[in-house]
C-alpha positions in Angstrom: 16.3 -38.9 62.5 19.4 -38.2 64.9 18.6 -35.3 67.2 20.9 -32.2 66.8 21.6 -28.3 68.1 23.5 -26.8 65.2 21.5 -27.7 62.2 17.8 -28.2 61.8 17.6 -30.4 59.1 13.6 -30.4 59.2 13.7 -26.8 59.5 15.9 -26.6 56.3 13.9 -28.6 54.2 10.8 -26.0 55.7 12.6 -23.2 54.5 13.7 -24.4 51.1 9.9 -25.2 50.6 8.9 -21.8 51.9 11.7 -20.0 49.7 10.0 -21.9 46.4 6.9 -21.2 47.6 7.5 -17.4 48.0 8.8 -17.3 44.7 5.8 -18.3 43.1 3.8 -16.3 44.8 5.9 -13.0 44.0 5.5 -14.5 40.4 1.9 -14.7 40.6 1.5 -11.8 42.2 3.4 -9.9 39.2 1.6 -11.8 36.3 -1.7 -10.6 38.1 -0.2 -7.2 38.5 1.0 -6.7 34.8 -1.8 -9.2 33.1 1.0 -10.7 31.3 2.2 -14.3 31.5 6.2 -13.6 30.3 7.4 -10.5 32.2 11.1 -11.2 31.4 12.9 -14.3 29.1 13.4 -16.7 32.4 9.9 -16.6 32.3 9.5 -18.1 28.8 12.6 -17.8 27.0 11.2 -19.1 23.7 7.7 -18.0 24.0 9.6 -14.7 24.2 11.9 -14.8 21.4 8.6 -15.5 19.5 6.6 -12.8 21.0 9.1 -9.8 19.9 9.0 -11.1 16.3 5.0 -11.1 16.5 4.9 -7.5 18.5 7.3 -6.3 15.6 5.1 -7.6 12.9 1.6 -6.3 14.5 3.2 -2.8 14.7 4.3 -2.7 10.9 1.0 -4.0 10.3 -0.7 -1.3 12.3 0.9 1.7 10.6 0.5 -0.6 7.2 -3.1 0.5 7.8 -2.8 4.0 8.4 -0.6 4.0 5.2 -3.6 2.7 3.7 -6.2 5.1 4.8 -3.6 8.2 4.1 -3.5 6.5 0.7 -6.7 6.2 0.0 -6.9 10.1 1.2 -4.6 11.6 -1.0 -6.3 9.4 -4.1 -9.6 10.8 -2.9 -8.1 14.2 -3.3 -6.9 13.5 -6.9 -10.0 12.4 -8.0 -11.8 15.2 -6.5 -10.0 17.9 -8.0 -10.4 15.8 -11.4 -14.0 15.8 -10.8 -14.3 19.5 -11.3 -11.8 19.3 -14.3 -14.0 16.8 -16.2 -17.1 19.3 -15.0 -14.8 22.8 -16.8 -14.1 20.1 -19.7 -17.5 19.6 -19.9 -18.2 23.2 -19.9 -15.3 24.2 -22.5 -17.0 21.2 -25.2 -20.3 23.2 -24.7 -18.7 26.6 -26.4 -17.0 24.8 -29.0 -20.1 23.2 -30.4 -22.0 26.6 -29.4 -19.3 28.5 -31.2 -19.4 25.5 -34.0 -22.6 26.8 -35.4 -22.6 29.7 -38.5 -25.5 31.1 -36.2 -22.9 32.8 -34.1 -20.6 36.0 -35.4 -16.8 36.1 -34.7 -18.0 38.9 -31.4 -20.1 36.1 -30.1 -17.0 33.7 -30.6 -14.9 36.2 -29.0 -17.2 36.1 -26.1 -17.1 32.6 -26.0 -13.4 32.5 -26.4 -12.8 34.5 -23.2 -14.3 32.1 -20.8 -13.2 29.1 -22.9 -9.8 30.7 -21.8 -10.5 31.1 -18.7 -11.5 28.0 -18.4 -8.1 26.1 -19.3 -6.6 28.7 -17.0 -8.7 27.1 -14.0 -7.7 23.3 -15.0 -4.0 24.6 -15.1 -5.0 26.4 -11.4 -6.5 22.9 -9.7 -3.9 20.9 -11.6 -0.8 23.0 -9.3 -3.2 23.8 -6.5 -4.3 19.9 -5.7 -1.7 19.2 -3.3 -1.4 16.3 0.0 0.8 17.2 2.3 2.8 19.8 0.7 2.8 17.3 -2.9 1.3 18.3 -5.9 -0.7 15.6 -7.2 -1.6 16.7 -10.8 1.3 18.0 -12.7 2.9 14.7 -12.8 2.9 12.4 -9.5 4.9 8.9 -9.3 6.8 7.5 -12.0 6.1 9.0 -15.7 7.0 7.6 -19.1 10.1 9.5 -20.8 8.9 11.1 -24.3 12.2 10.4 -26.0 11.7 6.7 -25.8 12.4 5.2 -29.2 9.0 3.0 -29.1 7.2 6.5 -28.7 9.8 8.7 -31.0 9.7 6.0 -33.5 5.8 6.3 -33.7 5.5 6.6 -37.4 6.9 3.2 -37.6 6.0 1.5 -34.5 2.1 2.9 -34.2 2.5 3.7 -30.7 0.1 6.8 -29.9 0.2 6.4 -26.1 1.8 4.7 -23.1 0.2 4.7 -19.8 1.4 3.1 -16.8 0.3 1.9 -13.7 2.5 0.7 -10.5 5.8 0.4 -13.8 9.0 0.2 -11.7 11.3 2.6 -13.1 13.7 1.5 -15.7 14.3 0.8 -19.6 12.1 -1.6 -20.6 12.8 -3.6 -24.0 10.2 -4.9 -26.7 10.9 -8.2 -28.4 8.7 -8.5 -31.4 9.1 -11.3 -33.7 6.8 -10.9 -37.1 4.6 -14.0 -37.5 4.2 -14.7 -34.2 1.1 -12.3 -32.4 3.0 -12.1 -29.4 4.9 -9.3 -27.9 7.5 -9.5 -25.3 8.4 -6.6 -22.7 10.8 -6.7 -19.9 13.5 -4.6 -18.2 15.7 -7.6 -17.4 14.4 -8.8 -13.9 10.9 -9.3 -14.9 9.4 -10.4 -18.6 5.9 -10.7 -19.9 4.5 -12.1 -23.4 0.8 -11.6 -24.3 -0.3 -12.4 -27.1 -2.3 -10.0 -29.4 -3.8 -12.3 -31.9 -7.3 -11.5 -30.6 -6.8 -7.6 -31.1 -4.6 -7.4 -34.4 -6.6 -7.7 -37.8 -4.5 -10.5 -39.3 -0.8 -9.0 -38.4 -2.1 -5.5 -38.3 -4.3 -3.2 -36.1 -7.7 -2.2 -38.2 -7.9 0.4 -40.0 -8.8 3.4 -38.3 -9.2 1.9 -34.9 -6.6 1.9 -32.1 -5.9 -1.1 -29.8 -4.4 -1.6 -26.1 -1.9 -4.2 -25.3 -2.1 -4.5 -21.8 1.2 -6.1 -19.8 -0.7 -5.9 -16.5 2.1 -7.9 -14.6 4.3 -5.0 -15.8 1.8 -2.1 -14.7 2.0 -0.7 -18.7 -0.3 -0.2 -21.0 0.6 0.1 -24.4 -1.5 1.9 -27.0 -1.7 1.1 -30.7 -2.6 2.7 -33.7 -4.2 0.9 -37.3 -3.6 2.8 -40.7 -5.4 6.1 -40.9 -6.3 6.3 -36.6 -7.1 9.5 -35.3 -4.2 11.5 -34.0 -1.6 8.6 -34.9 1.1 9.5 -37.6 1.7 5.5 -38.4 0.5 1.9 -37.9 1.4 -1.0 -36.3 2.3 -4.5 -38.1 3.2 -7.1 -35.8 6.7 -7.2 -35.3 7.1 -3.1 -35.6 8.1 -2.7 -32.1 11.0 -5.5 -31.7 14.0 -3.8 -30.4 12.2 -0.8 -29.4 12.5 0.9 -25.6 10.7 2.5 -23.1 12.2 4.3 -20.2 10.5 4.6 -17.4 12.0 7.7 -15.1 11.5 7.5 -11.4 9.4 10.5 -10.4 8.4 12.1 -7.0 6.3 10.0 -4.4 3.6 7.5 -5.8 4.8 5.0 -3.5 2.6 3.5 -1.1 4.4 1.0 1.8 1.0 -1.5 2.4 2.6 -4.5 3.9 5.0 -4.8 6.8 8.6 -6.1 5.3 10.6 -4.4 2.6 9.4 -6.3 -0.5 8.2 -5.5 -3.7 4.5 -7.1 -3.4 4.4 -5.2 0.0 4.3 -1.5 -2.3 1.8 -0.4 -3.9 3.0 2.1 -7.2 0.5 5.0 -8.4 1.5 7.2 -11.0 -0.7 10.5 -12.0 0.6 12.6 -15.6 0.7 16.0 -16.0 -3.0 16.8 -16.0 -2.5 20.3 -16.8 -4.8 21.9 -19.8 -1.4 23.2 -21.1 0.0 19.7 -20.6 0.9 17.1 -23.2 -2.0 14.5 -21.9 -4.9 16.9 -22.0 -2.8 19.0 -24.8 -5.5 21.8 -25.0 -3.0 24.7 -25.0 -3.7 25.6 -28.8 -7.5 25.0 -28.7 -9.8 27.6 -29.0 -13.5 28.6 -30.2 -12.4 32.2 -31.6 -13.3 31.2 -35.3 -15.9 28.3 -36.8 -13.0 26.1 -37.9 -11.1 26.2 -34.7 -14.2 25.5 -32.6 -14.9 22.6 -34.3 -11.2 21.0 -33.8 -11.3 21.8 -30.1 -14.7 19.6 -30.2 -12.2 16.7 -30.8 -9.8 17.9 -28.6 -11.8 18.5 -25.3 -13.0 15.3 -26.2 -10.1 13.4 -26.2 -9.1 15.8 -23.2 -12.5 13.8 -21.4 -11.6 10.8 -22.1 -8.4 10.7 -20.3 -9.3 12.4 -17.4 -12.2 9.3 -17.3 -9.8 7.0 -17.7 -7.3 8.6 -14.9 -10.5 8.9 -12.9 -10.8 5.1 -13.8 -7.3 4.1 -12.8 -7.4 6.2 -9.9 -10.9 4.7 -8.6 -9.1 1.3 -9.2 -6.5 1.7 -7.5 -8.4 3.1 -4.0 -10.6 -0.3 -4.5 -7.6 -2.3 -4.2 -5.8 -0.5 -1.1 -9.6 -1.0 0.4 -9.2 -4.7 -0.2 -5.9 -4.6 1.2 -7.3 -2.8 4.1 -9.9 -5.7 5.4 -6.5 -8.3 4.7 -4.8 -6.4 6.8 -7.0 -5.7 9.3 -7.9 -9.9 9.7 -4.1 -10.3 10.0 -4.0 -7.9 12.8 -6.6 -9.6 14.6 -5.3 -13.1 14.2 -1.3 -11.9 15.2 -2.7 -10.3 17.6 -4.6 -13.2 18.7 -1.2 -15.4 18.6 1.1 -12.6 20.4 -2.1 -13.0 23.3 -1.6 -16.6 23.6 2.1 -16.3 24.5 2.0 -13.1 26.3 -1.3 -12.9 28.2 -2.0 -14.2 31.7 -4.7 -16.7 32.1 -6.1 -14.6 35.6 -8.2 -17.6 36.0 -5.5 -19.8 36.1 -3.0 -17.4 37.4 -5.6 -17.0 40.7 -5.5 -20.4 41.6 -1.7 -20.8 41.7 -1.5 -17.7 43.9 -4.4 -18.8 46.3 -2.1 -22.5 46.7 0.6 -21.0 46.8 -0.5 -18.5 49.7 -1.5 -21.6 51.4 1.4 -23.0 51.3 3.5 -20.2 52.3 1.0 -19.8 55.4 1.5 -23.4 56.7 5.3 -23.8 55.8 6.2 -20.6 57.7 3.6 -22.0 60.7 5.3 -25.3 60.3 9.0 -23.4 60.3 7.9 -22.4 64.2 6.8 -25.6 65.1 10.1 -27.2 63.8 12.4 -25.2 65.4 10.0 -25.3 69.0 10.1 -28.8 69.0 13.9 -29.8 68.3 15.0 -27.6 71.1 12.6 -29.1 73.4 13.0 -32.5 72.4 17.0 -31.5 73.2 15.9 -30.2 76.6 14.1 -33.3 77.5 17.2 -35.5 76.5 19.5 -33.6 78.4 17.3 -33.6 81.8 15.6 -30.5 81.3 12.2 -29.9 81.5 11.2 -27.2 79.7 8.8 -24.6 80.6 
């Protein structure tokens, strides 16, 4: 290689090695710092791009949990306060069969009356005082059923004598009924469901005296219908009684639950609680009393229907806290295993990252040693050439 004074072509290359070098270790250096393998894109451009999409989607899934717990907390609540209701229910079905009995004069049943009273009062009380977060729970929570519904106002014809619902979307929702067939369709015109009721009619009508659930569980709504001569029903149902019929659905406060991380349907949960209210059209006890033998013993069958739907809220209710548990442990494995993928991409491997600083350090160490040594011996070696000897 030609000697020369203005450029040191060894040094250069020295220099550009040492630059490189000192890069990577500043880079190591950081990654140890931070624990993190991409600090910024040039990094990992991709692995990046990919990272922020799985940091997005662990935080949604993160407060998708806490969503769940504060769900389960304010069901917990609900079925708490029904616990006691279904205890004063309990309670008032004691003094009507007390009061049901000749042994007892219309003073006794006056005495009874006053704490059956009371008692109605109190389930009217814990109905408006069982409240999450400022929201009543009990006087109608979530999405309810509108009473003016033809299938429901129609009842004398269509035997409908109760429509529950459970996670309905809001909406009019349109029975197709076709005689002959044992099937009945519902749908509000984005989603449709046909069951078949063959197994629960009696022939092409419900049995006398007996009452009958088709269940459209795709739909979240239950419908309930009545045979010739049922308790509390004012007509029967025939297959193909409901074609044509509605049900509207209105869109109540909360009952909403977001459970999953991205704005679709399957990601929200729908919970609906009725008016649970003594005085209320579900538990309907407002006119029942115990003040004379023959009222006593209709308020038997009253509180007694008034039971059976608190059970069967408590039912829905416990059903529904099972499933956001279930969704809980999903979620939670999906946390762990996007969390596990975002590590992959993200993390530093300190093991790894260790021995690239420790070369690197090395390197850096010898080229600038090397750099002083270049430069040292080009000028002498010019010296020498030029009749110089250096010192």
């Amino acid at each position: 290689m030609a000697l020369r004074v203005n450029s040191n072509l060894a040094a250069n290359s020295i220099i550009r090695q040492l630059k490189t070098t000192t890069r990577t270790v500043d880079s190591g250096l950081e990654r140890l710092a931070s624990g993190l393998r991409v600090n910024r894109a040039a990094d990992d451009a991709a692995g990046l791009s990919v990272r922020e999409g799985l940091r997005a989607e662990l935080s949604g899934l993160q407060v998708n949990t806490r969503n769940a717990e504060l769900a389960n907390n304010l069901l917990q609540t609900a079925e708490g306060s029904l616990n006691e209701v279904n205890a004063t229910l309990i309670r008032m079905r004691e003094l009507a069969v007390q009061s049901s009995s000749s042994t007892l004069s219309d003073s006794d049943r006056s005495s009874l009356q006053a704490e059956f009273g009371q008692l109605s009062a109190e389930i009217d009380r814990i109905a408006q005082a069982t409240t999450f977060n400022d929201q009543v729970l009990l006087t109608g929570f979530g999405n309810a059923v509108d009473a003016t519904s033809t299938a429901i106002a129609q009842s004398d014809t269509t035997g409908v004598t109760n429509v529950a619902i459970s996670g309905a979307q809001a909406g009019t929702f349109t029975f197709i009924d076709d005689a002959g067939d044992s099937e009945i369709t519902l749908g509000n015109g984005t989603t449709t469901q046909t069951i078949n009721v063959g197994t629960i009619l009696d022939g092409t009508v419900v049995a006398t005296g007996t009452q009958v659930v088709a269940n459209f569980d795709r739909l979240g709504v239950q419908v309930t219908l009545a045979g010739a001569n049922a308790t509390g029903a004012t007509g029967s149902f025939a297959d193909g009684d409901l074609t044509g019929t509605e049900l509207v659905i209105t869109e109540g406060t909360g009952g909403l639950f977001q459970i999953g991380p991205s704005d679709a349907a399957f990601n929200r949960l729908e919970v609906s609680i009725p008016d649970l209210r003594a005085s209320g059209t579900e538990l309907n006890l407002s006119s029942a009393s115990v003040d004379s033998l023959t009222t006593a013993q209709a308020a038997i069958t009253s509180v007694d229907s008034a039971i059976t739907t608190v059970a069967q809220e408590r039912g829905n209710l416990g059903a529904v806290q099972n499933r956001v548990t279930f969704n809980l442990s999903a979620t939670e494995n999906r946390i762990e295993q996007v969390a596990a993928a975002e590590s992959t991409i993200s993390d530093a491997d300190i093991a790894t990252e260790v021995a690239s600083l420790t070369r690197a350090q090395v390197l850096q160490q010898s080229a600038t040693a090397l750099l002083t040594q270049s430069q040292n011996l080009q000028a002498t070696n010019v010296l020498r050439l030029l009749g110089f000897q250096p010192s």
